[in-house]
N, C-alpha and C positions, 0 to 999 in steps of 0.2 A: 832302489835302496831306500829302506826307512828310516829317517832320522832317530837319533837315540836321545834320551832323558837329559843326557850330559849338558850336549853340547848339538842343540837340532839345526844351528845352520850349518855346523861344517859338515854335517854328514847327508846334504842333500846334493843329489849330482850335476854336472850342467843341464841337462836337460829337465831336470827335476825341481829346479830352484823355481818357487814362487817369484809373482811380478811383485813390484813395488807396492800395486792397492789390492795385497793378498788382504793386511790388516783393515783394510775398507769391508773386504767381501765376506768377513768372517761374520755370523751367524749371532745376532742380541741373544744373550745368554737369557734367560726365563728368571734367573735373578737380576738383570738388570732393569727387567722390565715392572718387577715388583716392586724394584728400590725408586721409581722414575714413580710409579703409580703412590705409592707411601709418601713422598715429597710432593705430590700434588695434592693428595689430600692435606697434607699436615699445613700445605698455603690455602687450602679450601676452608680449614679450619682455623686458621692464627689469622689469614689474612683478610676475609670474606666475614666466616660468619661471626670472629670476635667482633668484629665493629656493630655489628646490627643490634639494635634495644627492642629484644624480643618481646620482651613484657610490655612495652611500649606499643609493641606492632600490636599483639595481640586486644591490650586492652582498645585499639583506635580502630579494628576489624571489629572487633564483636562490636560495641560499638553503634558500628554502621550498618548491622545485618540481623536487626530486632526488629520484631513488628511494633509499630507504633504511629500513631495518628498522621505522620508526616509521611512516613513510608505509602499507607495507604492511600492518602491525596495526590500525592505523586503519582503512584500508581494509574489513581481514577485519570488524572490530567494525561497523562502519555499513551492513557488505552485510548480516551477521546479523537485525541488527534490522528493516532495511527491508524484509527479506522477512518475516520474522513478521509485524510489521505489518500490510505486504500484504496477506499470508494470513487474518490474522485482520480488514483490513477499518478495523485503527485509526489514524486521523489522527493520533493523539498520538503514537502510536510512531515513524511514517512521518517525522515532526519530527524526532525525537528523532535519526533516521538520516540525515537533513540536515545536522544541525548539527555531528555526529560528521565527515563526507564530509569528507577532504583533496582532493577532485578539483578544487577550485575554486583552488588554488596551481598545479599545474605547468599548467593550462590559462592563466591568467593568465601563466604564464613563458613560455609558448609566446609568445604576444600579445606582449609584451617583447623577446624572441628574434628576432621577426619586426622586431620596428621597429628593433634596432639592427644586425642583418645578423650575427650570434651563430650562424652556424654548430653551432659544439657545443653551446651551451647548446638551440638549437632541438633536436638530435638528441637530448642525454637527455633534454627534456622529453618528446618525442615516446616514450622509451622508458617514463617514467614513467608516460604515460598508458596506453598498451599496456597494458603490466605490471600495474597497479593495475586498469584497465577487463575484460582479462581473470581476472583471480583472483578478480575481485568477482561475475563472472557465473558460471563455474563453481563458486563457494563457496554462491552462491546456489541453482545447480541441486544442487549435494548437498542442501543440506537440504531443497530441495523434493521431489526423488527420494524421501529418506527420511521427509517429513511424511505420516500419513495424510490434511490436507487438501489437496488440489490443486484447487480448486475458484475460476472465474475471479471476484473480489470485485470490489464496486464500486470500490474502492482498485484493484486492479489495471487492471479497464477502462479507469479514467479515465486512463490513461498509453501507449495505445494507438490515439490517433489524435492524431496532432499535428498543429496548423493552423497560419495565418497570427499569431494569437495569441499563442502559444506562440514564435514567432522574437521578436514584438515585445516578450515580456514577457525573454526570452533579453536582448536588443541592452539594453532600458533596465537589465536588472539587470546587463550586465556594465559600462555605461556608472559606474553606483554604484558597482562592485566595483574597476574601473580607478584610478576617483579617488579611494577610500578608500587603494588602493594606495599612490599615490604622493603623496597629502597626508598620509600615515603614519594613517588611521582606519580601521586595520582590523576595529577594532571593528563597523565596518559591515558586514563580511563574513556576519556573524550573519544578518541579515537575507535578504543576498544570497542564500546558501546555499539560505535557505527558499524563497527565491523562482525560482527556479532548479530545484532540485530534480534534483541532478545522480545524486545515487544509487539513487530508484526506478526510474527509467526502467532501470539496470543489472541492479536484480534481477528487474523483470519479464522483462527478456530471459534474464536466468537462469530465469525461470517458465517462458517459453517453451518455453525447451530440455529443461527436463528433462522437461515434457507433451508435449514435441512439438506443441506449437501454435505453425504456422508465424504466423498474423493477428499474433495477442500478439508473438509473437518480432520482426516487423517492424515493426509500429507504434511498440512502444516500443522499440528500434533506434533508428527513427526519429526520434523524439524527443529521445532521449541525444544523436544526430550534431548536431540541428540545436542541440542549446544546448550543445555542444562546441566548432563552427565558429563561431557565433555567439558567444557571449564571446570564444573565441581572437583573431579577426580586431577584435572587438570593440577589445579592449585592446591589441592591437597599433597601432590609428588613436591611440587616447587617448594612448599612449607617443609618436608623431609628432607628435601635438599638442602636449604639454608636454614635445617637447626633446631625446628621447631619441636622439640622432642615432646613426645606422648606415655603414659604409661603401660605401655603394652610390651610385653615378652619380646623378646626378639624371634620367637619362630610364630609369635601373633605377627610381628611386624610384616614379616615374608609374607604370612599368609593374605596379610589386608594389601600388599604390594601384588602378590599374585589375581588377588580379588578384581585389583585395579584394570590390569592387564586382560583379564577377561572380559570383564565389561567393555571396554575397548576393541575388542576383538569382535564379540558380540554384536557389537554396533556397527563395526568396518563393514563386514559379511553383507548384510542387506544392501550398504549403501553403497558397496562393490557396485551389486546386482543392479541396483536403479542407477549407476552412471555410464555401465556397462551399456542398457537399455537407451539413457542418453547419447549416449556416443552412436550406438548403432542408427539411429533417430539422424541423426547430424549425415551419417554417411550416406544415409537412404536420399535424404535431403540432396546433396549434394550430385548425386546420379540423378535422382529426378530433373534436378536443374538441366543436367549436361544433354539429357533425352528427350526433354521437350526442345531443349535449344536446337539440337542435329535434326528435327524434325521441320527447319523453316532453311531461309537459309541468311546471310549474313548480313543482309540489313534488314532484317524483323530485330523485332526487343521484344524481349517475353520480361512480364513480371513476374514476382516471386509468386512460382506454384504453392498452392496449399493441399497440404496433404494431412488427411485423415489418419492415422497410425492405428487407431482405434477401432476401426470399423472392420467389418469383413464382408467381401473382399474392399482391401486397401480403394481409398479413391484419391483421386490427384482432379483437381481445379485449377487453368489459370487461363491469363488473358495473354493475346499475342496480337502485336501492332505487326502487318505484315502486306510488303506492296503485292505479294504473291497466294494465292489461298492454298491448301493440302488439303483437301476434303477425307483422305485417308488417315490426314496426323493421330486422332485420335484410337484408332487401332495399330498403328504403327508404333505408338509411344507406348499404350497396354502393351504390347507384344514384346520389346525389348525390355522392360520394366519389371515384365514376369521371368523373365530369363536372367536380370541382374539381382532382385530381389529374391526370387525364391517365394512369391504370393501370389495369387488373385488382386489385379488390379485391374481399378476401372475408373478411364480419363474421360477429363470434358476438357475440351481446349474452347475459348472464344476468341475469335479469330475475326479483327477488327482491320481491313481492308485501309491502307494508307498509301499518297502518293510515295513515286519512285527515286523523288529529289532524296541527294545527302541528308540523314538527320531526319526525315519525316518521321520514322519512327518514333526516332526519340521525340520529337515535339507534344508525337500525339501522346505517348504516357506518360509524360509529364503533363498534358495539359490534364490527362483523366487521373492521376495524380491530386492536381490541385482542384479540381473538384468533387474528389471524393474527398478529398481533408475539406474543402468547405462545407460539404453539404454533414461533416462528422462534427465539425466545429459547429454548424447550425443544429446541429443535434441536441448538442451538450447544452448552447442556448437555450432551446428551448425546454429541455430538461429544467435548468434551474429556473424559469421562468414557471413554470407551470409548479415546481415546489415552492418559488415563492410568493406564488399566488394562493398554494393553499394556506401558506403559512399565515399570512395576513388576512386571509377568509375564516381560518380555526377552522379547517375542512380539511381531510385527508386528499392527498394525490387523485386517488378515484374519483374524486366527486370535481374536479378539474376540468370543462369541457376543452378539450383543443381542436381547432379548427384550422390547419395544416394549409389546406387549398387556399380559405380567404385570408390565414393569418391572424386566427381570433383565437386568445383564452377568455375563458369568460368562469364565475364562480362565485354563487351564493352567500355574502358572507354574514356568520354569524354574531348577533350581539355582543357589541364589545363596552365594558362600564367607563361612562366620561366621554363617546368617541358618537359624536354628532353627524349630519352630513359632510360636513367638510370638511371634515376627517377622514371619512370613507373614500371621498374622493381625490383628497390629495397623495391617498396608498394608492390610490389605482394610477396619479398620474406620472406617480413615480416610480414605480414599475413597469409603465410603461416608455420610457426612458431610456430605463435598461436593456432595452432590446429590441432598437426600431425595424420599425417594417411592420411590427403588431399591434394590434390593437385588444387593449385587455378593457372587458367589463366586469368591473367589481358592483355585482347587485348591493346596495343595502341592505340593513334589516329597517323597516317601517318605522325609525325615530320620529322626533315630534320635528317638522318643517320649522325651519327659520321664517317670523315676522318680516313685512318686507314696506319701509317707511317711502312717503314719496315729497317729495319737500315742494314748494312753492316752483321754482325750475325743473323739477323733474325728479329721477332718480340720480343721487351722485353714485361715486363709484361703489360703495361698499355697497348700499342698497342694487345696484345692478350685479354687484358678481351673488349676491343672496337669489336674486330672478336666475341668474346664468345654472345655480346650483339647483334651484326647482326644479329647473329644465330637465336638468342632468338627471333628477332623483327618478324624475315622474316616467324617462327614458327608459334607465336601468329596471326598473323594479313592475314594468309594465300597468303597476296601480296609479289610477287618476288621482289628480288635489283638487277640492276645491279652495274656491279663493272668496274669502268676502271683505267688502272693504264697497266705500265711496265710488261713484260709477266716476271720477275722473281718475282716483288711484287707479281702480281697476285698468281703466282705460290707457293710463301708461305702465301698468306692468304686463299688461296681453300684449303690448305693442314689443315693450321689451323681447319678451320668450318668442315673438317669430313665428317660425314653423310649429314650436314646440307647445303651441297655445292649445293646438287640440289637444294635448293632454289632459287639458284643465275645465272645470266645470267652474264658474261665477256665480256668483250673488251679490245682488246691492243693495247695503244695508251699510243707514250711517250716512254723517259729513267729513268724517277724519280723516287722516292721510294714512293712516297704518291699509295692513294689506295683511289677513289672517290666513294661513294655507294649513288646513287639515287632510288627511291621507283619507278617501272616497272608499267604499267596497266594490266599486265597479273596477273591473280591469283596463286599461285606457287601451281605445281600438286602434 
């Protein structure tokens, strides 16, 4: 029986009668749902954006997103470091060149620009970005042109494949950086900056350029555009959100909101595909792990395999500490690898023979562990030893000799204005300091030799460390001095230099005590 209009509880029957939480179960009317949405906006609006001093906001963004002499110093300052950095591999630096980056101002103005239909303030931000985005990349490729490293670090890899990730970490960080904006905490920007990370991505592509490595140059391109477009657009919705009103039609509005959403889309699609590719990367990884491991048995330790992705057919590399040897592992592991991948693969195992005690394994890779970090860390050594020997020579990298077996850098240096012998030599002995175990020869250029006085008791100190620097000159530069002076000066300055007398040619001439040392044409034998 159907209730009627009158009177609808009496006319339902017992078996008919709704439960108690019938008015629970009943269906939001499509008006209630509009009246809920109407009173959120109207608190969006009385509660939210009447408080905000939009002219305020506006005038204190623009502002901060103009080109000008400070914008650009800054600039040069945070390209500098972030490439060092880079170069050298360090996280802390790479920070340090975040936090410096203006890039995150006229990007944010852009976003602004857009929402309130700002014409010019859009065009100078747009030149801001230009202007500072290119200066930062070729500021970057000079120095990397002129660095003796150019070598691609894991700092620098990591900023050369941009994914889907990377947009999403893009949109939430411009989303913070938006409303820091304009609830005045820009204090938050700090953060922002870091997360973002708008200035590596610039110097890598200055890496790129100046290696001519097209991958690098793109990827991190790449990267830069998509968290450029992303915050831009980003803070441009946030400014329409909180008020910012523009001169445009309301079915301009739709269209520069549909504008938005494309570009977004546009950018999602690729960087699906590259984390897509990551991920698959990861899983490949992960079987490889599990199939060189099944191939020993459970007291070997395998270090992490490396594999080629790139190559065809696929190759896999690693080391295995093992009391027991497989002479088949390495076809055995191809053979399951091609049936889990779906490729051409081709393994090399090295397979390093360890007692059968608990734990040998692990001893042993940890002990070839800590000598491959040492002998990485004597790398880097001698890297910067051998740049800062050019540096102090005024000689490029090249002309650097290094001598690995005996532990010698050695380097011609060229004429420097005001810098004597012992000058030259106290660069060379502080450099060498830096990095015992070496032995650096910093050649002279042929300045005029220091006078060398002999007093009634002999030579005092100053006058012996002037003979000790003779010594030194006549060593490095393999040119003979002669020496003229009094045959008993003579006679205690040849006693002084020792071994190093045969360097020297004499003459005596005179009662005085001085001791005159000119640079010879003969080569000293």
């Amino acid at each position: 029986m159907a209730p009627t209009k009158e009177n609808p509880a009496d006319d339902w029957s017992d078996d008919e009668k709704p439960g108690p939480d019938y008015a629970k179960r009943r269906p939001i009317s499509r008006l209630t749902i509009l009246r809920a949405i109407a009173e959120m906006r109207l608190w969006w609006n009385e509660g939210v954006i009447a408080d905000l001093d939009h002219v305020a906001t506006i005038e204190r963004v623009r502002g901060e997103s103009l080109l000008t002499s400070r914008y650009i110093f800054m600039i040069a300052m945070s390209a500098g470091i972030a490439i060092l950095g880079l170069l050298l591999s360090s996280p802390a630096v790479v920070i340090g060149a975040m936090l410096l980056s203006p890039l995150m101002s006229p990007i944010i103005g852009t976003g602004f620009s857009l929402a309130t239909g700002d014409a010019d303030w859009l065009r100078r931000c747009g030149k801001a970005l230009i202007a500072g985005s290119l200066f930062a990349i070729l500021f970057c490729a000079v120095i990397v042109f002129l660095s003796p490293l150019q070598t691609v670090t894991e700092e620098i890899a990591a900023r050369t494949r941009p994914n889907l990730f990377d947009l999403l970490v893009a949109l939430f960080s411009a989303l913070a950086g938006s409303y820091a904006v304009i609830r005045g905490r820009e204090g938050t920007i700090v953060g922002v900056a870091i997360a973002t990370a708008l200035m590596p991505p610039i110097a890598v592509v200055g890496f790129g350029l100046a290696t001519f490595n097209w991958p690098v140059f793109a990827g991190a391109l790449g990267l830069f555009v998509t968290n450029l477009v992303t915050i831009g657009l980003t803070a441009a919705v946030m400014a329409r959100l909180y008020g910012f009103q523009s001169d445009l039609s309301h079915r301009q509005s739709r269209l520069q909101s549909l504008g938005i959403a494309m570009v977004f889309v546009v950018l999602a699609i690729p960087l699906a595909f590259s984390l897509r590719t990551i991920a698959w990367e990861a899983n490949g990884q992960r079987i490889v792990n599990q199939e060189v491991a099944s191939a020993f048995t459970d007291r070997a330790r395998v270090e992490q395999p490396i594999v080629n992705w790139d190559s065809e057919p696929l190759t896999v590399s690693a080391s295995v500490f093992t009391p027991d040897f497989n002479s088949n592992a390495d076809t055995e592991v191809a053979k399951r690898l091609e049936e889990r991948l779906g490729r051409s693969v081709v393994v090399n195992i090295d397979q390093f023979q360890v007692g059968t005690d608990p734990g040998a394994a692990e001893q042993a890779a940890l002990a070839q562990a800590r000598a491959r970090e040492a002998a990485e860390a004597s790398e880097r050594q001698i890297a910067v030893l051998a740049q800062s020997l050019a540096l102090i020579a005024g000689v490029e990298r090249k002309d650097v000799l290094l001598d690995r077996e005996n532990q010698r850098a050695q380097a011609i240096a060229q004429p420097l204005e005001g810098l004597d012998l012992s000058g030259y030599r106290e660069l060379e002995r502080r450099l060498e300091q830096t990095t015992p175990g070496w032995t650096v020869e910093l050649r002279p250029p042929l300045v005029p030799p220091p006078t060398v006085n002999v007093g009634e008791d002999g030579l005092d100190t100053n006058n012996a460390g002037r003979v000790a620097l003779l010594g030194w000159a006549a060593r490095r530069t393999g040119v003979r001095i002669a020496l003229t002076g009094s045959q008993n000066a003579l006679t205690a300055v040849t006693q002084a230099l020792g071994d190093s007398a045969r360097y020297f040619d004499t003459q005596v001439s005179g009662e005085g005590n001085s001791v005159t040392a000119v640079w010879s044409t003969a080569p000293a034998s």
